[in-house]
N, C-alpha and C positions, 0 to 999 in steps of 0.2 A: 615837274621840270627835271632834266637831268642834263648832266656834263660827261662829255668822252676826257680819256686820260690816254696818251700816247706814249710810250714807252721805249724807243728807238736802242735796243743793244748792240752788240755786234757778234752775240749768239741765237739772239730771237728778239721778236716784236710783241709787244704785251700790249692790249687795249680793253680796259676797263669801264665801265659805263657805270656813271655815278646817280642816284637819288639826291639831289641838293636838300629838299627839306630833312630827309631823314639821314644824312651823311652816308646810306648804306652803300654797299657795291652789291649792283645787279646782275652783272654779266660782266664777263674777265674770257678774254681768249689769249692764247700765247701760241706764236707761228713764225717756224714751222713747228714739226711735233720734234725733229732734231733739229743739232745747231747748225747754223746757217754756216756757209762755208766761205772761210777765209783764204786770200788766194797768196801765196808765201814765194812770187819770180823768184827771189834771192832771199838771202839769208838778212834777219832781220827786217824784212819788207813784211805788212799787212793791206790788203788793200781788199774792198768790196764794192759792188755794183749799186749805187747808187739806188736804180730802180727796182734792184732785189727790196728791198724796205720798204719803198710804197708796193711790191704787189704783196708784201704781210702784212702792211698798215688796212689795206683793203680788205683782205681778207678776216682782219680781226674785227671790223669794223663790221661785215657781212654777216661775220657770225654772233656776233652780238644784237646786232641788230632783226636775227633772227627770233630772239627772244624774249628783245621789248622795241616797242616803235622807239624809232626816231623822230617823230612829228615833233615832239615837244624838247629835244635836245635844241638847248640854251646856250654852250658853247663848247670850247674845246682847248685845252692845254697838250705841250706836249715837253717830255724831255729825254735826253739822247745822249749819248754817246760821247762823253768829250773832246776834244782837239784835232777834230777830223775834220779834212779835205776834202770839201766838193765843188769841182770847176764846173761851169755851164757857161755853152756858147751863147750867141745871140736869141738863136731860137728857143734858148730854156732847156737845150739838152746836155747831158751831163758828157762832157769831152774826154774825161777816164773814168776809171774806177776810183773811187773815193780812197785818200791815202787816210787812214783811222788812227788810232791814238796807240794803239800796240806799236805802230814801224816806228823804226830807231833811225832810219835811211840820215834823215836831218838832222841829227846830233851833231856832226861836225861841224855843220853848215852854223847851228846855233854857238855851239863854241868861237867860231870863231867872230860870227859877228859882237859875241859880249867883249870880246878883244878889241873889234876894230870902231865900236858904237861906245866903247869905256865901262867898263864893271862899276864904276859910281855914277854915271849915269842910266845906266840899268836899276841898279838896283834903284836910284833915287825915283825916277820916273815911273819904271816896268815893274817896281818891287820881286822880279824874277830874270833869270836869265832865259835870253829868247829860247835857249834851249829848241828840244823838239818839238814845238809849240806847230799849230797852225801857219802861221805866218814863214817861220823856215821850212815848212815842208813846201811851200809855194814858192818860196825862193830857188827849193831845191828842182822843181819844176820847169822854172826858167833856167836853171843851169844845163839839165840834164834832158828839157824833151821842149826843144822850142818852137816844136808844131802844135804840141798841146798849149804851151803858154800862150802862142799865138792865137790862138782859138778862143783864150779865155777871157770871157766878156765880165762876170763875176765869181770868187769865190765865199764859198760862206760857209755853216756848219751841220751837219749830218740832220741837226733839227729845223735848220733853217730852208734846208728843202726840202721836207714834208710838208712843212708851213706854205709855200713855193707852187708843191703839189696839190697842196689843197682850193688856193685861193687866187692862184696867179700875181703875186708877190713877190715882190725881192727883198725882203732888208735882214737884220741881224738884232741883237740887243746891247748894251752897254755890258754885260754881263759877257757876252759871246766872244766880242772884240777883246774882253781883258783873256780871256782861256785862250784866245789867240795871240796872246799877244801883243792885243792892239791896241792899250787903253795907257794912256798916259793917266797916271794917281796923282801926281803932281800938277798938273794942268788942267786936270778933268776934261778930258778931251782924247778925241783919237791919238793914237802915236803914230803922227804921221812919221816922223823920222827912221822909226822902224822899217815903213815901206819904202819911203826915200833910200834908208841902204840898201836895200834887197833890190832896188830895180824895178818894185811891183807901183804901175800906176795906179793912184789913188781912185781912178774912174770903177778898179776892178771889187773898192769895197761896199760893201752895200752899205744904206742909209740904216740908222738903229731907232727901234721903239722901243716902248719900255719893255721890260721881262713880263710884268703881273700888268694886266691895262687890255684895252682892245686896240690889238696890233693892226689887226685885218677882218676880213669874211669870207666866206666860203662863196665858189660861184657855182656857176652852174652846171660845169664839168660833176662837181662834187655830188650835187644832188643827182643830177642823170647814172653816175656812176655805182655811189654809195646811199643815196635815198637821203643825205646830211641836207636837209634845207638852203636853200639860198639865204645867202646873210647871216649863219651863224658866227658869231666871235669866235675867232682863235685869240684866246684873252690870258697865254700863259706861255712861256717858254724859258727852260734851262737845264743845262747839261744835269746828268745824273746823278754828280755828288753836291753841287747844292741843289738840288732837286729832292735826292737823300734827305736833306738838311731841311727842308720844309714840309716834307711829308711828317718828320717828326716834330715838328715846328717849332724847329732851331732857327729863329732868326733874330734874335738877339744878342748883346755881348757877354762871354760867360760863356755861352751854350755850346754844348758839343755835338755833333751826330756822329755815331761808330756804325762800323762796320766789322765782320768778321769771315769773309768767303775766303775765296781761294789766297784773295790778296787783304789786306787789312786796310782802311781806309781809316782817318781820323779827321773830321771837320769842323774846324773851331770860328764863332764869330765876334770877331772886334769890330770896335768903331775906329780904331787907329791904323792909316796904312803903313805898315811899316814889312819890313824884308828882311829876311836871315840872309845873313852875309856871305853863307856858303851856297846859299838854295837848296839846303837840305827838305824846305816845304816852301811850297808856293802858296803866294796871296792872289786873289781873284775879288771882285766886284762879286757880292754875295745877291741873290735875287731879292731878297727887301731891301737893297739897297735904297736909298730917297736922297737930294737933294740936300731935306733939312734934317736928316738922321741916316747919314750914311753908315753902312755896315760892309766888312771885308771878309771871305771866308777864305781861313787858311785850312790849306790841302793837306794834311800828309798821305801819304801811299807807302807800305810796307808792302814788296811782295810775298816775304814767305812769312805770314801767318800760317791760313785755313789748308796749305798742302804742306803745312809742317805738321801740323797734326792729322792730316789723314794718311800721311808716310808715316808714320809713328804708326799708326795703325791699322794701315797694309802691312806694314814689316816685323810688328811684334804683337799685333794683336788677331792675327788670322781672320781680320774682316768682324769682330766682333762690334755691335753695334756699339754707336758713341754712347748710347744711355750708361750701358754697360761699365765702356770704358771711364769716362766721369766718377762713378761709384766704386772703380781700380781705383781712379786716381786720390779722392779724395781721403781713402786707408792711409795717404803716405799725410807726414805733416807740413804744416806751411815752411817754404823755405827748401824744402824738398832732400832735408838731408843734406845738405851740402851739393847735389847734383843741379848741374848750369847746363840749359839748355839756349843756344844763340841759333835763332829759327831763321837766318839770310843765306839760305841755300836756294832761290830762287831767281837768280839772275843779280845783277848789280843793283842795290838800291842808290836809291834818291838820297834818301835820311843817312845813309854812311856815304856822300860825296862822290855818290857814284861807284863805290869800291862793289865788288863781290868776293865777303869773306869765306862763302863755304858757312854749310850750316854745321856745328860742333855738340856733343853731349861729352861734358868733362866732371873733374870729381868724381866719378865712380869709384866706390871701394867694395869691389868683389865679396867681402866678407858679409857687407851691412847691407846693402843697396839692390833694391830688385826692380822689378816691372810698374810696380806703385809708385813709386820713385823717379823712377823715365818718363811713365805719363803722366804725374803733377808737375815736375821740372818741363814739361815741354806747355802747356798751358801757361805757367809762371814768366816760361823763357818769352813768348807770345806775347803776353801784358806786361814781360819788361819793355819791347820793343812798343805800345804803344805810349808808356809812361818818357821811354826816350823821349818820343816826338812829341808828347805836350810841353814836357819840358822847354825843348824849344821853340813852342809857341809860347811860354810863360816869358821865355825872354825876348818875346814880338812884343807882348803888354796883353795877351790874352788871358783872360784871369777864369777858368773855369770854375764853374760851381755848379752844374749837372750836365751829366751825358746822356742823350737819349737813344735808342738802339732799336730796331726790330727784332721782333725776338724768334731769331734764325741764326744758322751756324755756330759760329763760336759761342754766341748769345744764348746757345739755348744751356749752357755748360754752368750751371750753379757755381761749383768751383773760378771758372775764368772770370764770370761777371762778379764775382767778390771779390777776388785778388785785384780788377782792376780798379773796382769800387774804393779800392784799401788804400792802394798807391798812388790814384790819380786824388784823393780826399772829397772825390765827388759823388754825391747820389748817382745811381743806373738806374730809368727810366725805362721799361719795357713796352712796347707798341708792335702792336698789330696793324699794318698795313705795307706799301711797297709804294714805287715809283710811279705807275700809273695811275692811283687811287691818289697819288700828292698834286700829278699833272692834273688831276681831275677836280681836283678841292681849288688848287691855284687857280685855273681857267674860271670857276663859277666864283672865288673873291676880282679877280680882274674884269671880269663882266659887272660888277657888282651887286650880283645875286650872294653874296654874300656880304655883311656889311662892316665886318672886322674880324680880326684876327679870332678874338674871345667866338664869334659865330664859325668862323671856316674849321677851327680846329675842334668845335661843340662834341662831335660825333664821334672823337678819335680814343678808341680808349685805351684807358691807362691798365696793363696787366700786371706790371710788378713792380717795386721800388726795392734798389738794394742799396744801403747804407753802407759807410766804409765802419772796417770793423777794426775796434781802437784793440782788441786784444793781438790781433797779427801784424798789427802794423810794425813794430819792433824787427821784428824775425824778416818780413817782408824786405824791407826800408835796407837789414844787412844783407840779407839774398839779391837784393838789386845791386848794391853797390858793390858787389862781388862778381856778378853780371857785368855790371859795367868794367873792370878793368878785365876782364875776359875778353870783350871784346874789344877792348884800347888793345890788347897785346897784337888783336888779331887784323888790326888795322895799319 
């Protein structure tokens, strides 16, 4: 028996084909072979072609299935992209190009509805401000193009029309609507008042199934097209960081899922809804969420992690490889010498209130301080930036006591994953796998080819544990908090 795993970016499409008894991955395709192409009209706009995605969804699925039948595929999960924009008219076609999670276009629009909807009513209900969210991009829609708004019979999420395209369905998840913005925490229920401000009729949201469960089935299009059976389950869907968060099988309270690519990602899960008062991170309806054991997953996002250190080493390391660089860095000592590295040279973050400080390297003393020195303080500078944001997840009531990671980018850095190990006082769990191999394990527990948690995650293995190390934490704990008012100056 086996499960496809769907993988929806907005650089490429990943489709993974899973072994359910043996947890293995069989075949894995990623399409195209470059990145997919984002279309930029204006400045801060991202947008893409909806059916660009299902023709790589197909194609990954073709070529995978080139290399083991599909006769016995048992179901299918899928997760995508977060907080994107896709309208479809009456006939099921898509009326623009999908607005994605990168455009800013909506930011005002979200500003100012937490103005005109009440910042304690946000936050008490939405645990977030509407921000650029889903829902104000489609508000921004009706403001700015009201022959498309006219047109628009449904909108829903980048994953929810592959699903759409598979099976001839329309709905969304409880999980979808909260990353849209739709989910009243307080009521447990849609927010309809959200769309009541915005002008968006309630006819245009779709009805929601659970995340993990059998949502739908695949018809007949799918098998004519792609050889997928008539009636398989699509028995999984959710955006890509808690998707993240379940591949590493973060769904409990406590648990972390990291990340470390271009941008930093940190995802913590409570059972408490509660909201930071500035939205420096946002809380979402986590995918095991239940009924009688609700679960919330708080976001944060750092952009300039992973291209603060590959600038550090385009610019002082002459393209030397990271192994290399690591074993420079780790010559210098914890604490890095007094040298403070503030890695928010990536555009405005979230976690600093929206500010954009400019990324900084300070403390330098020409006499004492070299290149060992620059590349441990920028690793350092990095994992101060994720110890910020746990921080204020600790005072949401999230109580971490492990973080799990794939062991990629930043992850793979001996150095980083102790230093974060040290300051967050949390074990680092290493895993080998990725998003579609998660959508893949999730679809075959929501089919119930898998029959718990302890069974779904059987297969997943565990590569490294790192412990916080009591000898640095001293030196660390003052380098942070020297960090910290470097960056209070700089704010």
């Amino acid at each position: 028996m086996k499960s496809i795993g769907i993988d929806i970016g907005s650089s490429s499409v990943k489709v993974s084909l899973l072994d359910i008894a043996s947890g293995k991955c069989l075949a894995s395709s990623t399409n195209p072979g470059t990145e997919m192409p984002i279309k930029a009209v204006n400045s801060g706009w991202a947008e893409q072609d909806p059916r660009m995605w299902w023709k790589y969804v197909c194609e990954g699925i073709r070529k995978v299935s080139q290399e083991h039948s599909l006769a016995d595929l048992k179901c299918i999960g899928i997760t995508y992209q977060m907080h994107g924009l896709v309208c479809l008219d009456r006939n099921g076609n898509p009326v623009r190009d999908a607005i994605i999670w990168c455009d800013s276009r909506a930011v005002e629009t979200g500003r100012e509805a937490m103005e005109k909807i009440g910042k304690e009513k946000c936050l008490s209900h939405l645990l977030n401000s509407p921000g650029n969210f889903t829902a104000s991009k489609m508000a921004w829609v009706k403001r700015n193009e009201q022959d498309s708004f006219g047109k628009t019979d449904k909108f829903f999420l980048p994953g929810d029309y592959v699903t759409y395209m598979l099976s001839g369905d329309i709905h969304t998840t409880e999980t979808g609507l909260s990353e849209q913005i739709l989910w009243d925490f307080k009521e447990n229920r849609r927010a309809d008042f959200v769309a009541g401000y915005y002008g968006i009729p309630l006819s245009m949201i779709p009805d929601t199934v659970p995340a993990i469960g059998i949502q739908t089935v695949t018809g007949r299009e799918a098998e004519k097209l792609l050889g997928i059976p008539v009636g398989t389950p699509i028995s999984y869907r959710a955006g890509d960081q808690p998707n993240n968060a379940f591949s590493l099988n973060v769904l409990d309270p406590g648990e972390i899922a990291a990340t470390g690519g271009t941008s930093g990602v940190v995802y913590g899960v409570t059972d408490t809804p509660e909201a930071d008062k500035l939205s420096r991170v946002n809380t979402f309806v986590h995918v095991s969420s239940a009924k009688d054991a609700p679960r919330y997953g708080i976001l944060l996002c750092i952009n300039g992690t992973g291209i603060m250190n590959a600038w550090v080493r385009r610019n002082f390391c002459n393209g030397t490889g990271y192994d290399r660089i690591n074993d420079i860095a780790s010559s210098a000592p914890a604490g890095s010498d007094g040298v403070t590295v503030l890695p928010f040279g990536n555009g405005a973050e979230r976690v600093l209130e929206n500010r954009f400080t400019g990324a900084s390297i300070s403390g330098l003393d020409l006499n004492r301080h070299s290149l060992p020195h620059i590349l441990r303080a920028t690793q350092e500078g990095i994992a101060y930036s994720f110890r910020y944001g746990i921080d204020i997840m600790k005072d949401m009531g999230l109580k971490p006591n492990i973080i799990r990671a794939g062991n990629a980018n930043l992850f793979l850095s001996p150095l980083f994953r102790q230093t974060l190990a040290t300051l967050s006082g949390a074990d680092i769990e290493l895993y080998d796998t990725d998003g579609a191999l998660g959508a893949a394990r999730g679809a075959a527990l929501g089919a119930g080819l898998y029959k718990s948690r302890e069974e779904t995650f059987a297969s997943l293995a565990k590569m490294e544990v790192i412990h916080p190390d009591s000898h640095e934490k001293d030196v660390l704990e003052e380098s942070f908090a020297r960090w910290k008012d470097i960056l209070g100056r700089s704010l």
